[in-house]
C-alpha positions as CSV (number, residue, x, y, z in Angstrom):
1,X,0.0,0.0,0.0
2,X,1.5,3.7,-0.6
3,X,2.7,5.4,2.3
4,X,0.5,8.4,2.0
5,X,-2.3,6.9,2.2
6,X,-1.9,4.2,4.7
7,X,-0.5,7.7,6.5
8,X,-4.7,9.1,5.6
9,X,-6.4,6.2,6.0
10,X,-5.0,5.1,9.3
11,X,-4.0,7.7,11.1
12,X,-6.0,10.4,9.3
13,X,-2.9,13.2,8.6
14,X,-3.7,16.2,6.4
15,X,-2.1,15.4,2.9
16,X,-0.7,18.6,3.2
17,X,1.3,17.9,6.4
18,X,2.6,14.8,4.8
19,X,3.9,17.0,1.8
20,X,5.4,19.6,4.3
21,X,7.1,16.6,5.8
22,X,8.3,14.9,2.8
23,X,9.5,18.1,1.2
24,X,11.9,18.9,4.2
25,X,13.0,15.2,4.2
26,X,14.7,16.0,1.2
27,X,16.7,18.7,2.3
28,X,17.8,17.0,5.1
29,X,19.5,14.2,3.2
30,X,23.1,15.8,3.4
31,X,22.8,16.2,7.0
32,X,21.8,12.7,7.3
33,X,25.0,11.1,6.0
34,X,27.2,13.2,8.5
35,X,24.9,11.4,11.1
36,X,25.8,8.0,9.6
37,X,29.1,8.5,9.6
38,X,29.2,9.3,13.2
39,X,27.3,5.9,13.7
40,X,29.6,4.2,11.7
41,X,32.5,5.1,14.1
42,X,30.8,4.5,16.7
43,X,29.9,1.5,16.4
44,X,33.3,0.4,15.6
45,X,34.9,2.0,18.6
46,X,31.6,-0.3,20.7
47,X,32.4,-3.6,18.7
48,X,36.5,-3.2,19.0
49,X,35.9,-2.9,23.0
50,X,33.6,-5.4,23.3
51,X,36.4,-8.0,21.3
52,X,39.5,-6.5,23.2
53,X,37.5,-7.3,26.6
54,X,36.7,-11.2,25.0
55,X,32.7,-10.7,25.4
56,X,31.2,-14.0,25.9
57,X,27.8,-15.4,26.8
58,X,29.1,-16.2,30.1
59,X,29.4,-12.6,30.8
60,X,25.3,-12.4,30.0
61,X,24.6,-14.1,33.7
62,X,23.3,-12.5,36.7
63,X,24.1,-12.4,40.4
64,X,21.6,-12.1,43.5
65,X,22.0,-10.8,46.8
66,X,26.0,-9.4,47.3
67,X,27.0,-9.6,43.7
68,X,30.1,-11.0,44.3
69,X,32.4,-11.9,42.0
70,X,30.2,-10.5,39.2
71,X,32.3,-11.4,35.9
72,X,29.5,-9.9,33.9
73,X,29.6,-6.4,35.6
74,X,33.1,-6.9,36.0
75,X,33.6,-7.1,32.2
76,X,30.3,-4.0,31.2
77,X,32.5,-1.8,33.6
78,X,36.2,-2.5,31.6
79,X,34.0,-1.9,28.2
80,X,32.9,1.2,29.6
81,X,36.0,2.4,30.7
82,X,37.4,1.6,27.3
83,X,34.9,3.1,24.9
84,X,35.1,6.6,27.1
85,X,38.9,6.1,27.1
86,X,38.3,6.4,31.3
87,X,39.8,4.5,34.5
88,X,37.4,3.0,36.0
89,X,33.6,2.8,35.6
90,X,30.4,1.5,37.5
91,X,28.0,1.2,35.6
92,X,24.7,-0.5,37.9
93,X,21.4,-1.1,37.3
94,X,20.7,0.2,41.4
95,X,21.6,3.6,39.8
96,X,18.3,4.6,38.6
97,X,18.8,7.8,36.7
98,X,20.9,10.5,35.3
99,X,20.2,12.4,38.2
100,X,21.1,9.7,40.4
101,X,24.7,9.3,38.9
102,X,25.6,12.9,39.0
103,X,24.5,12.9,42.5
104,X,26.9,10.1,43.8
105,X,29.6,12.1,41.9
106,X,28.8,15.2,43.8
107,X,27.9,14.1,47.3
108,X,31.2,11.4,46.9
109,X,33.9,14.1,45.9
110,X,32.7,16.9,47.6
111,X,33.1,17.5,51.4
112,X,32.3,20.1,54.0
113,X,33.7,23.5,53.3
114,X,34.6,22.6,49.3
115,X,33.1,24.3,46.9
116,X,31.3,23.5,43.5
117,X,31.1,26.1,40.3
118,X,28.5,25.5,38.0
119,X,30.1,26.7,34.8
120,X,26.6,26.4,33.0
121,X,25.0,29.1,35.2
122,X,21.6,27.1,36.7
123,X,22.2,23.3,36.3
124,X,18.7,20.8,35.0
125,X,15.9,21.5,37.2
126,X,16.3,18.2,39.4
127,X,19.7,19.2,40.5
128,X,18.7,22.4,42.1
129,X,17.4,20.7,45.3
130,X,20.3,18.5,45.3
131,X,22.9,21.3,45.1
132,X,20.0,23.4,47.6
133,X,19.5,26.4,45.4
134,X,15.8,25.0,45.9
135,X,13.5,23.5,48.1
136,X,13.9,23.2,52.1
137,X,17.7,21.6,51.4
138,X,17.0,18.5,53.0
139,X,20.2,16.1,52.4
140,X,21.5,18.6,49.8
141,X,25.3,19.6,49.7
142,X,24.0,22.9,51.0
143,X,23.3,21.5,54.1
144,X,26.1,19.0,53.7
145,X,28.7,22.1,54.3
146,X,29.0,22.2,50.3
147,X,29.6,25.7,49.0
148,X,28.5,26.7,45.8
149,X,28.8,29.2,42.8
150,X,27.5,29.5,39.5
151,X,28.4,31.1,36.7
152,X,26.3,32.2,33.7
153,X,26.7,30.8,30.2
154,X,27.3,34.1,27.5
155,X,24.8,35.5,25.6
156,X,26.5,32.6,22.5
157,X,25.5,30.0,24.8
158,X,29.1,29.4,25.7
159,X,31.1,28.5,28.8
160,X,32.2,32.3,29.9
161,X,36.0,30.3,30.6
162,X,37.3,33.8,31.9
163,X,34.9,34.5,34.7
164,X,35.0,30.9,35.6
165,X,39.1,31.3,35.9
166,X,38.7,34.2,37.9
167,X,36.0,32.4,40.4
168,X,38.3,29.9,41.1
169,X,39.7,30.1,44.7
170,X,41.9,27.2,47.1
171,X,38.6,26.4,48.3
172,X,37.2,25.1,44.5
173,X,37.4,20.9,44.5
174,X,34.9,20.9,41.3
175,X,33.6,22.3,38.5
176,X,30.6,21.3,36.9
177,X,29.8,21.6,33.0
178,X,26.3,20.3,31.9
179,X,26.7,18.9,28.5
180,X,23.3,19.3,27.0
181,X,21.0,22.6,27.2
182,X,18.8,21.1,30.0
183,X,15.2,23.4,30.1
184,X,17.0,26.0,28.8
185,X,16.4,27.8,25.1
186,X,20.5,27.5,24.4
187,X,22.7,25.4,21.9
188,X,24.2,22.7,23.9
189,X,28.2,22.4,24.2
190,X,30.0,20.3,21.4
191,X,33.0,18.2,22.9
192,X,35.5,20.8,21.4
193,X,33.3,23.5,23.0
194,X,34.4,21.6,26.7
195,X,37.7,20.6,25.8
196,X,38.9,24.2,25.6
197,X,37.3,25.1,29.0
198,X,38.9,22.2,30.1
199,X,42.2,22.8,29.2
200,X,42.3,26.8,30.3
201,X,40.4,26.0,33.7
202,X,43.7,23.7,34.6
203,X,46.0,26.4,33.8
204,X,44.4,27.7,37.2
205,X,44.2,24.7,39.1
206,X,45.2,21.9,38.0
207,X,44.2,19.3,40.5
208,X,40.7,20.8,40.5
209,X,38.5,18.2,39.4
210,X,36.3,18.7,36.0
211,X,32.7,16.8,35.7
212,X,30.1,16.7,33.1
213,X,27.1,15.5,33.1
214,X,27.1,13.7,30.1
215,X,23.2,12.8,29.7
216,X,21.9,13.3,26.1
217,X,24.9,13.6,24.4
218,X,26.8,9.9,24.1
219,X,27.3,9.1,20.7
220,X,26.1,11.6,19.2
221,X,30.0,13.0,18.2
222,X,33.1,10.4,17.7
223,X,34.8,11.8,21.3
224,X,33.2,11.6,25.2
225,X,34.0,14.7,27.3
226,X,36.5,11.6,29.1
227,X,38.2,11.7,25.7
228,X,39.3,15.9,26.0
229,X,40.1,16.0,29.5
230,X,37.0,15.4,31.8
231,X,37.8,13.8,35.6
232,X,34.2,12.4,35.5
233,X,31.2,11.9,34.2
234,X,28.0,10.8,34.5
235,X,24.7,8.9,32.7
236,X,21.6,7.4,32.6
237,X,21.3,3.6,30.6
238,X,17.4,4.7,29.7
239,X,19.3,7.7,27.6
240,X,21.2,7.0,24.6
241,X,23.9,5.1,26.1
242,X,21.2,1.8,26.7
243,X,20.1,1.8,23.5
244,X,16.2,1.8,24.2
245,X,17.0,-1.8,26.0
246,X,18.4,-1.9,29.2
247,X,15.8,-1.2,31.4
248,X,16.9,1.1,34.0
249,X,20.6,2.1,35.1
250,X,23.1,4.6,34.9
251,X,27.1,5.0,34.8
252,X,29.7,7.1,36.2
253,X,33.7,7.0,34.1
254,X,36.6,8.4,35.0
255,X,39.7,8.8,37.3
256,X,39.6,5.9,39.4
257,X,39.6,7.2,42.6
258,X,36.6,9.6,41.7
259,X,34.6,6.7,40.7
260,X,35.5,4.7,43.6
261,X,34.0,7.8,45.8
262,X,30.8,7.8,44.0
263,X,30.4,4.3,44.2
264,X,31.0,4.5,48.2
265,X,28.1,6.7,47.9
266,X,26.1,4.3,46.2
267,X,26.7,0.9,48.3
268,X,29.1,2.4,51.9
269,X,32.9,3.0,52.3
270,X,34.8,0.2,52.4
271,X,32.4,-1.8,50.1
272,X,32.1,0.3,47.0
273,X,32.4,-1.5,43.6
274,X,33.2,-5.1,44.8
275,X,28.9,-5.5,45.8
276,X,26.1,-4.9,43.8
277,X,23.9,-7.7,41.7
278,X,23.1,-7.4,38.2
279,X,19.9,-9.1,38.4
280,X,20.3,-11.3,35.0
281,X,20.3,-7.4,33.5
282,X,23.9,-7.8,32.2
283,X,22.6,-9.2,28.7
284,X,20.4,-6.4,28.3
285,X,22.7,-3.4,29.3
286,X,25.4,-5.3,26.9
287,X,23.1,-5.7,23.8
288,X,21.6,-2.5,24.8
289,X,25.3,-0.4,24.4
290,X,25.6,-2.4,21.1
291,X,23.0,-0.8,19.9
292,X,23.2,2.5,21.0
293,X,25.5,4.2,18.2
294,X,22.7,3.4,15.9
295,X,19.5,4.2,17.8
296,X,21.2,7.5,18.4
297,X,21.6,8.3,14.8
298,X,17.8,7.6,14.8
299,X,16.8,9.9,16.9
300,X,19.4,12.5,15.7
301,X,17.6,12.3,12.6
302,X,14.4,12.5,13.7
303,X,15.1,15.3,15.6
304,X,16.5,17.4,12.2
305,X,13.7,16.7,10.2
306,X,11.8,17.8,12.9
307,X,13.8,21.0,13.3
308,X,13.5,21.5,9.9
309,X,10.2,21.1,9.6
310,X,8.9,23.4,12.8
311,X,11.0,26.1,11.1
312,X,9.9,25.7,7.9
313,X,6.4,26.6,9.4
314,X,7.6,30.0,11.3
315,X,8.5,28.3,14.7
316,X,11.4,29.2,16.4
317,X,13.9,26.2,16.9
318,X,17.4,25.3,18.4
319,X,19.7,23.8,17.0
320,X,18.5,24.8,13.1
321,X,18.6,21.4,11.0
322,X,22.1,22.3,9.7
323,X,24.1,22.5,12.8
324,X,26.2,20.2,14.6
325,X,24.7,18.4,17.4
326,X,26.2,17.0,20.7
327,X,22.8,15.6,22.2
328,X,19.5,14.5,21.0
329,X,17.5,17.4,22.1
330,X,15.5,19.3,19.8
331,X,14.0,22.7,21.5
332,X,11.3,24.2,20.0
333,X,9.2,27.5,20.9
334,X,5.7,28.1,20.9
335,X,3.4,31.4,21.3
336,X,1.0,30.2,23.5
337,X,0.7,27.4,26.5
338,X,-2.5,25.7,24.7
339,X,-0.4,25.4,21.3
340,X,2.6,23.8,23.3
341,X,0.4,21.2,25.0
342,X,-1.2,20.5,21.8
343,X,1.9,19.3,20.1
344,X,3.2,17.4,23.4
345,X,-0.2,16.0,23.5
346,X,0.3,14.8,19.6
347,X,3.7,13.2,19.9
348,X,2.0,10.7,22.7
349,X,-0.8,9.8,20.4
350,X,2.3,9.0,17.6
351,X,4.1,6.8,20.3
352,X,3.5,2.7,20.3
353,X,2.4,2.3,23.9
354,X,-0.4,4.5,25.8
355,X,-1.1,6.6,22.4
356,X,-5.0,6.9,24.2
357,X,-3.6,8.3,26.9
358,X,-3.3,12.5,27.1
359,X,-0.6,13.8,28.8
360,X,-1.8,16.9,31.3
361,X,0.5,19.4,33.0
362,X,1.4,17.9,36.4
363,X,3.7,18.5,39.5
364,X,6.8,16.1,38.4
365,X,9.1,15.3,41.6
366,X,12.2,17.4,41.0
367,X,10.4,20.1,39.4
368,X,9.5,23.7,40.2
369,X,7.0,24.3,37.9
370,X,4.3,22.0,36.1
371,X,5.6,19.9,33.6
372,X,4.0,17.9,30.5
373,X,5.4,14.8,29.3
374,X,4.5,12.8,26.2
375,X,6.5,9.3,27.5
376,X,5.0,6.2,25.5
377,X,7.8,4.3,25.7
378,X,8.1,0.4,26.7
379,X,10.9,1.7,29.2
380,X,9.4,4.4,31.8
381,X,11.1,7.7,31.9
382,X,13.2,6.6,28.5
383,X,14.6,9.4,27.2
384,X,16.3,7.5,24.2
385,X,12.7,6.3,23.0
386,X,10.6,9.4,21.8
387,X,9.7,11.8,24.4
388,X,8.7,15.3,24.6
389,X,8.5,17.8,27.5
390,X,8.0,20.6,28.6
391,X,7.4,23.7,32.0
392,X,4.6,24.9,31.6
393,X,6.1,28.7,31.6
394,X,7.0,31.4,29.6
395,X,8.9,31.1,26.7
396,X,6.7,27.8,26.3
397,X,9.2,25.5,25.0
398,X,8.8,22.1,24.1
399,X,12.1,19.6,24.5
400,X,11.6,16.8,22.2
401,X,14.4,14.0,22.2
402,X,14.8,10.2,21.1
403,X,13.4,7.9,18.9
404,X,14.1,4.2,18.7
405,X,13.3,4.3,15.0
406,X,13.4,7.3,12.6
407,X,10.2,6.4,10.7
408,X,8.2,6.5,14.3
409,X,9.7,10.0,14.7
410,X,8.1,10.9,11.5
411,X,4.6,10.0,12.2
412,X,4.7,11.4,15.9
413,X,5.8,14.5,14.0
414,X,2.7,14.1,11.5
415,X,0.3,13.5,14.2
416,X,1.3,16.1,16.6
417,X,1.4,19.1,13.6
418,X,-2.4,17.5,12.6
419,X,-3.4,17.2,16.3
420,X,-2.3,21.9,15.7
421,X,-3.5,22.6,12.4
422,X,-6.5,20.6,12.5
423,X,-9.1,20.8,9.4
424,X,-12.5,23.3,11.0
């Protein structure tokens, strides 16, 4: 059956939004084959680490209680350390999200009376009660005896490196750089974009230790923030990293003795990295990382045609279609709240589980204001499978990442921009 029509018939698009669609599909061929040849290295650099680590179906069983002497973890941890060209790693599925891993990175290299610079300016929403910028500051480093700083991005988007020099004082043990733009209307940092930051914030202090938060942004250049410098970092396996199959996890690479600290803050001191069970999960992590370098071209993908597209109709976007990328995020603006939840509302109804369900504006844990979420995924909180957020506050913009497949990113596209401009 033709495309279009199965496209009319079934899911009842506007043939007009279907030509809109298919007219800036072809101008996003050229950007497509940069994509694939990211993928393509990337997928070498997964399949040479898997070989020089001798993967073997031995490594796919599980462990219970303890986790001792878990040759499967074991082995997932050297790959990771080998692919981010890192120490150490732990990579566990008792890490439960991004958020999670950049906490034990905080709370296990930071003590009393050390301070923390946020070279982004205001870090992801659900960091700011874990830093204590928000909230009552419950078990944040606030109360902890942490002292912090933060320094805005410039008006580019970029990492202002001078001011950041100049806050530096003996009493600086970290600074933070957040990889991706986060709820924020800016261009995310590209690898070279760190790596320079990197290099002039050690001309001031060299032992002072550099992390990212890495969410978002694995594979989709050929280098990790590890690669140019980075002490640490930190991610989430439902991201890009897990390739839309592990089913919950996160990691932390880097200097061994930083990833040993968060990992006392994940189990207790003493313990650290030598407990944890992998709960017959190792296959799935594994396979899961295989895939990743090309379920992140996907959704790269999707997200240009998408940014293409939305401008292509007068909206605002970031990044354009053209531009590099260093995550999958795809920010969009709309002009009114009712015309943002629309499209959120659209891109569930395009997703293959809960597409009857609407999305409304709710109170999210870790959240100041209300957010929306379109989230039918087969992994809860995925943010590799198609998803698309948003605060419900002014400018109203709508965060749309992942995609397991690029065709399924096409028809949430169609469905959301029918469930806009629908016929009177």
């Amino acid at each position: 059956m033709d495309t279009k029509k199965f496209l009319q018939n079934n899911f009842h698009i506007n043939s007009k939004i279907i030509e809109v669609i298919e007219k800036a599909e072809k101008d996003c061929y050229p950007v497509f084959r940069k994509i694939d040849k990211t993928v393509e290295y990337n997928q070498y650099k997964v399949i040479y680490h898997f070989q020089k680590n001798k993967l073997s179906d031995i490594h796919f069983n599980g462990t219970t209680g303890y986790g001792y002497g878990d040759i499967g973890r074991e082995t997932i941890e050297k790959i990771y350390a080998g692919i981010f060209a890192a120490e150490d790693a732990l990579v566990r599925p008792q890490i439960v999200s991004g958020t999670h891993a950049i906490a034990l990175c905080l709370f296990g290299n930071l003590k009393p009376n050390e301070e923390l610079i946020s070279a982004c300016g205001r870090p992801y929403d659900t960091l700011e009660e874990i830093i204590g910028i928000k909230g009552e500051g419950r078990g944040s480093l606030k109360e902890y005896g942490v002292i912090y700083k933060e320094i805005p991005l410039l008006n580019d988007g970029k990492i202002d490196i001078e001011s950041v020099k100049k806050a530096i004082t003996s009493k600086t043990k970290m600074v933070m750089i957040q990889r991706s733009k986060g709820y924020d209307y800016r261009k995310s940092l590209k690898i070279e974009d760190i790596e320079k930051a990197i290099s002039e914030i050690k001309k001031v202090k060299e032992d002072v230790i550099i992390f990212v938060d890495n969410c978002y942004g694995e594979f989709t250049e050929i280098k990790e923030p590890t690669e140019v410098g980075a002490d640490i970092i930190a991610g989430s396996l439902i991201k890009n990293i897990g390739g839309g199959i592990a089913p919950t996890g996160g990691y932390v690479v880097g200097k061994k003795e930083l990833v040993e600290n968060a990992s006392y803050r994940l189990y207790a001191p003493g313990i650290g990295k030598e407990v944890g069970p992998s709960l017959d999960l190792n296959r799935l992590i594994l396979q899961g990382l295989f895939f990743a370098p090309q379920v992140v071209g996907q959704a790269l993908k999707g997200a240009v045609l998408l940014a293409k597209i939305m401008s292509d109709l007068g909206y605002e976007v970031t990044p354009k279609y053209d531009e590099e990328r260093t995550d999958i995020v795809q920010a969009i603006k709309f002009k009114t709240a009712e015309e943002l939840i629309s499209f959120i509302q659209g891109i569930q109804m395009g997703s293959p589980v809960d597409s009857h369900v609407i999305p409304e504006p709710w109170d999210m844990p870790g959240y100041q204001d209300k957010v929306i979420m379109a989230a039918g995924g087969f992994i809860q909180g995925s943010s590799i499978e198609l998803s698309a957020d948003a605060p419900i506050r002014e400018p109203y913009i709508a965060y749309v990442q992942g995609g397991l497949t690029y065709p399924q990113v096409k028809l949430a596209m169609a469905i959301a921009l029918n469930n806009i401009y629908k016929e009177e």
